[in-house]
matplotlib code that plots the C-alpha trace (Angstrom):
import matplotlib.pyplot as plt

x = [6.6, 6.0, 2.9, 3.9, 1.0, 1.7, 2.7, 4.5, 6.3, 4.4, 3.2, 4.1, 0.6, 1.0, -0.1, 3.5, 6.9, 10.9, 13.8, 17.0, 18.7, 21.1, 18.4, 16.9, 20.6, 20.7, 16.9, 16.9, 20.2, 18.2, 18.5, 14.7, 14.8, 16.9, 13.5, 10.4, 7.8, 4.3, 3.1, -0.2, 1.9, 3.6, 7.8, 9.4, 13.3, 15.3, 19.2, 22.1, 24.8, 26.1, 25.1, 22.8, 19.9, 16.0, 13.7, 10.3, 7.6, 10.0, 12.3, 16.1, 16.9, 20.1, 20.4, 23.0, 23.4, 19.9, 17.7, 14.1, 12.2, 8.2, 7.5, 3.5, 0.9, 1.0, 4.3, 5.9, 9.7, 12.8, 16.2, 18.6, 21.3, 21.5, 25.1, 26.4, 23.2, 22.7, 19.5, 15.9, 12.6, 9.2, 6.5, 3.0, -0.7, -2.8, -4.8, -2.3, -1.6, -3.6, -5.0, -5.9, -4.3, -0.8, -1.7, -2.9, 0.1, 1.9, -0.3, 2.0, 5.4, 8.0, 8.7, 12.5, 14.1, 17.4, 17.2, 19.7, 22.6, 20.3, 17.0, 18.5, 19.6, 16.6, 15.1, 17.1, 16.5, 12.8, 13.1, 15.5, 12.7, 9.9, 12.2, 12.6, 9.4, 8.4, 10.9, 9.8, 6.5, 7.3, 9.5, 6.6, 3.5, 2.2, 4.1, 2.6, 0.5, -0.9, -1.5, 2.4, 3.3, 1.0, 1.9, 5.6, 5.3, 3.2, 6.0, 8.8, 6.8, 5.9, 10.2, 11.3, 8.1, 9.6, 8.3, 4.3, 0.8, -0.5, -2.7, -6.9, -8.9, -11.7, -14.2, -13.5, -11.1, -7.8, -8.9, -12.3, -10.6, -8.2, -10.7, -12.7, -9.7, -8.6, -12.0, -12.2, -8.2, -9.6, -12.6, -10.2, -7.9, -10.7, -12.7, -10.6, -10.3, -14.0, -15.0, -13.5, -15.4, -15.4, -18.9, -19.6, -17.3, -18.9, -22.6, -20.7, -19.1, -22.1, -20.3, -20.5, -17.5, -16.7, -16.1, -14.3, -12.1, -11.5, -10.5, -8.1, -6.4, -6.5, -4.2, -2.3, -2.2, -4.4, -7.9, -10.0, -9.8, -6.5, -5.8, -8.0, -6.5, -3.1, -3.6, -5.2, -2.4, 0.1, -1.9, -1.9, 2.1, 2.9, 0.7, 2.6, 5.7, 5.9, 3.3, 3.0, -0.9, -1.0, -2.6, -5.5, -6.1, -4.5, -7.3, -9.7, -8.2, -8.4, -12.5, -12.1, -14.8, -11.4, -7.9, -8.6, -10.6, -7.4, -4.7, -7.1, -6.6, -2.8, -1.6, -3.1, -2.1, 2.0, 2.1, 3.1, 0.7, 0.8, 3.0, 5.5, 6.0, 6.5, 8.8, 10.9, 10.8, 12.4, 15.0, 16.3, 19.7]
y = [-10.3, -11.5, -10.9, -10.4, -10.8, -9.6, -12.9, -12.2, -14.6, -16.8, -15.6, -11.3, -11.0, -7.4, -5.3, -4.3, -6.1, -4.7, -6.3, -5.0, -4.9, -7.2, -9.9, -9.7, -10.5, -13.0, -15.0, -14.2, -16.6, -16.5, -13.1, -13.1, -9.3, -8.0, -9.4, -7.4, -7.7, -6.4, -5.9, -5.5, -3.7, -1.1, -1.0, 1.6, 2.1, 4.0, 3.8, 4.3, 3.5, 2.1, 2.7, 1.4, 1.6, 0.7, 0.5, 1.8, 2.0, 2.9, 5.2, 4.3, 5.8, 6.1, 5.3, 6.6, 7.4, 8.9, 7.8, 6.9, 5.0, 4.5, 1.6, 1.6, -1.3, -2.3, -0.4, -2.3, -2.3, -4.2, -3.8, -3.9, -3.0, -3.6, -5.9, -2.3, -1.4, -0.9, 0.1, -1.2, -2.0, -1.8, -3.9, -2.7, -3.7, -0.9, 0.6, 0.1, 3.2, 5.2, 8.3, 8.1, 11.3, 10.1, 7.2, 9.7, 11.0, 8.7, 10.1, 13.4, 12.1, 10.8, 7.2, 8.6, 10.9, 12.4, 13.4, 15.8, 14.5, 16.5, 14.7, 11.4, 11.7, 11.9, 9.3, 6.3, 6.2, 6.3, 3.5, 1.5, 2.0, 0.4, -2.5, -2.8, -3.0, -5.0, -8.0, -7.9, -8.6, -11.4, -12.7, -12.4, -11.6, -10.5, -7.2, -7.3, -4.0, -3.0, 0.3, 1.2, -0.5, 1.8, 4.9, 4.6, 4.2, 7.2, 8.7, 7.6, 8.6, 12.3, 12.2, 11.1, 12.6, 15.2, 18.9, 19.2, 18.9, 20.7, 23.7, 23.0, 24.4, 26.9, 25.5, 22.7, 21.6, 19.8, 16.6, 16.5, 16.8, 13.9, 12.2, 12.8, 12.4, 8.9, 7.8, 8.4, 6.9, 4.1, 4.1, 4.6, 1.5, -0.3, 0.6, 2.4, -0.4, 0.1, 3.2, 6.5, 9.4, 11.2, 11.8, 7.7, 8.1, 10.6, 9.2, 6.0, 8.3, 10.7, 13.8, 15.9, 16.5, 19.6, 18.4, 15.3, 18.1, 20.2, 17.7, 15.6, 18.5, 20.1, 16.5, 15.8, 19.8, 18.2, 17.7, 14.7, 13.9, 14.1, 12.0, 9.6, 9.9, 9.1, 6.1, 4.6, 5.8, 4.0, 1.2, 1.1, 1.9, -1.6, -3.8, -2.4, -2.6, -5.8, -8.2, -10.0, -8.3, -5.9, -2.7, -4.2, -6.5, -3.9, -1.6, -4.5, -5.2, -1.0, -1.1, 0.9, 0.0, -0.2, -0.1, 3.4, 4.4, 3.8, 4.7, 8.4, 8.8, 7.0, 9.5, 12.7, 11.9, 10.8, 12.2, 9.0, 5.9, 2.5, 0.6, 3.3, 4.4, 0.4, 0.5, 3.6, 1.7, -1.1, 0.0, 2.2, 1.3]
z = [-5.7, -2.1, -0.3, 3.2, 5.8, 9.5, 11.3, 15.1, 16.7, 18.6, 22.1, 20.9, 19.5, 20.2, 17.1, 17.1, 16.7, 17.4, 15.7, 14.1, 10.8, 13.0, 13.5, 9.9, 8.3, 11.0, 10.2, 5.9, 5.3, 1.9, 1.3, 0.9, 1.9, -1.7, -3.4, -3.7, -1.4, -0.4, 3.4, 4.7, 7.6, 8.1, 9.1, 10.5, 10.5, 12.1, 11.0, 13.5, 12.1, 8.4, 5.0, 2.3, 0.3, -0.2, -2.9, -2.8, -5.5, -8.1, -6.2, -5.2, -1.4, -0.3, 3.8, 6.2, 10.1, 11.1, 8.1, 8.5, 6.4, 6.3, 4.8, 4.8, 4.2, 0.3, -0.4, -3.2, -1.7, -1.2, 1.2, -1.7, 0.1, 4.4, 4.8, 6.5, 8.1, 12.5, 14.1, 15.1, 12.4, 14.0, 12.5, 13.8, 12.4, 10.7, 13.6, 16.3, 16.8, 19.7, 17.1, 14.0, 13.1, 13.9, 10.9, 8.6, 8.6, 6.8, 3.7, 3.9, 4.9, 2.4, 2.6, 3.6, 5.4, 7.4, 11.0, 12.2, 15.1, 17.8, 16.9, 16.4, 19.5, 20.9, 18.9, 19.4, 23.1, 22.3, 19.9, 22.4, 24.9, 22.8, 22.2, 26.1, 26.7, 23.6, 24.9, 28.7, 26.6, 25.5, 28.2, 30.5, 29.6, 32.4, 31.8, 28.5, 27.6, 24.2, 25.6, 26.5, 23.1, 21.1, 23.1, 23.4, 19.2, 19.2, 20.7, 18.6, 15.8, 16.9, 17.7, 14.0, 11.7, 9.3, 9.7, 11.1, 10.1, 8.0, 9.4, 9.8, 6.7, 8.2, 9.8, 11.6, 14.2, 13.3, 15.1, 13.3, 9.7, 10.3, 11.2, 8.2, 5.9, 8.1, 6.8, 3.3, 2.8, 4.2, 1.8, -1.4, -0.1, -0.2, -2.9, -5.6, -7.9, -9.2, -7.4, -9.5, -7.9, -4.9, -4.9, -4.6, -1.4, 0.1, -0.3, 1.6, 4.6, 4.7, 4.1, 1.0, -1.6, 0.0, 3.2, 1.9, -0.3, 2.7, 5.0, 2.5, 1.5, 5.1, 5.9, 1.8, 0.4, -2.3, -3.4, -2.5, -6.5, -6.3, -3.8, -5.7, -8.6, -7.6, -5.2, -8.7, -10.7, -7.8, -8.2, -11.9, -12.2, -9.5, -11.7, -15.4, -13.2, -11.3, -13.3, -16.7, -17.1, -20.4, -20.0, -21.1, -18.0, -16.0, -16.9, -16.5, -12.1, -11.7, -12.8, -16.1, -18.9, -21.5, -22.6, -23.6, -20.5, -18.6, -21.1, -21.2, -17.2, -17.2, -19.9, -17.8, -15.1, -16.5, -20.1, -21.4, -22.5, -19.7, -22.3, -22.7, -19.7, -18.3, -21.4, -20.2, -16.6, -17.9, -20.1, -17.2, -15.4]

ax = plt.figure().add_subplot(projection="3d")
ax.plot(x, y, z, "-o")
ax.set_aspect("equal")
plt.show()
């Protein structure tokens, strides 16, 4: 599995990058892209035309005219299938974009979905324009502006996002929870490997649980545990999936004391023990 680290082309050091399915084909003559890999980016795509298909952390998405897909930082993925593929694929840095609420979002939204004619409509001008603007960037940097990059995202974003946020828990306003919540995700990416309990996050962010739990499920519709619990269980499920480590080791890399530890949290949270359930992964078709 490739680790893929955020590497413009040299003199678009922009926190954000605009190329096409078209140009990918074009540079991977290697088919490096049909591979897994892991970014510590995020992509953004935006089909206009064709058919296909993607690979995510073990789910198969089938891609047609007005499909998005969300790729975000440590997403184990691959573009299985893009020969028939049309439309543009933002790369931008973690951070890049101008609110920190518009990020969070990408807790909440699927990692795929279909716009209708009317919205796609919309949203392929607004993806056309950051691509504008992104080459006169590079062309001549003078014109260059991190600002206009990171808002006219923001905007292609808000066009193409699936549905809306979800409603402020009593209390406090939308802006402040997403900011909490935008905190402690950033805190689990960090530290989830040996830190297992909200409560150790929220000493580190100052809050207490019930703020964390309020404002995490204010922006996911879940529980700060939950949330926890899950992005460890991701975790756990790319390391039984995509490396030689037993459960074992793997239990070892995710900071539990033992095999048993882990296989205890992996079969409450799946119903099935790690080795079976990386057995049923691999015997599928």
């Amino acid at each position: 599995m490739r680790q893929l680290r955020y590497a413009p082309p040299v003199g678009a050091a922009y926190g954000v990058e605009v190329l096409s399915f078209a140009a990918l084909r074009e540079t991977d003559t290697e088919r490096r892209r049909t591979r897994l890999q892991r970014p510590d980016f995020h992509v953004l795509a935006l089909i206009t035309g064709g058919s296909g298909a993607h690979e995510a952390d073990f789910r198969r998405h089938e891609l047609h005219e007005g499909s998005v897909v969300w790729i975000r930082p440590g997403t184990v993925h691959r573009w299985s299938d893009v020969e028939r593929l049309d439309g543009p694929l933002v790369l931008f840095q973690p951070g890049f974009l101008p609110d920190p609420a518009l990020e969070a979002r990408e807790a909440t939204s699927p990692t795929c979905w279909r716009l209708p004619p009317e919205i796609l409509r919309l949203a392929a001008p607004a993806a056309d324009h950051l691509g504008h603007e992104h080459r006169a960037a590079v062309r001549c940097p003078r014109l260059a502006s991190s600002a206009v990059l990171s808002h006219l995202l923001a905007a292609l974003l808000l066009r193409v996002l699936p549905g809306t946020p979800a409603p402020p828990a009593p209390g406090a306003p939308v802006s402040r929870q997403f900011e909490i919540f935008h905190a402690y995700r950033n805190e689990v990416e960090q530290h989830f490997p040996h830190r297992h309990r909200v409560a150790d996050y929220a000493r580190a962010l100052g809050y207490d649980v019930r703020t964390l739990t309020r404002a995490t499920r204010a922006a996911t519709g879940h529980g700060a545990k939950t949330f926890l619990d899950q992005r460890i269980l991701l975790e756990a499920k790319r390391l039984l999936a995509h490396s030689a480590l037993p459960a074992g080791a793997c239990a070892h890399r995710l900071g539990f004391p033992d095999a048993g530890n882990f296989t205890t949290f992996f079969r409450r949270q799946t119903g099935l023990a790690p080795t079976a359930w990386a057995a049923a992964l691999h015997q599928a078709p």
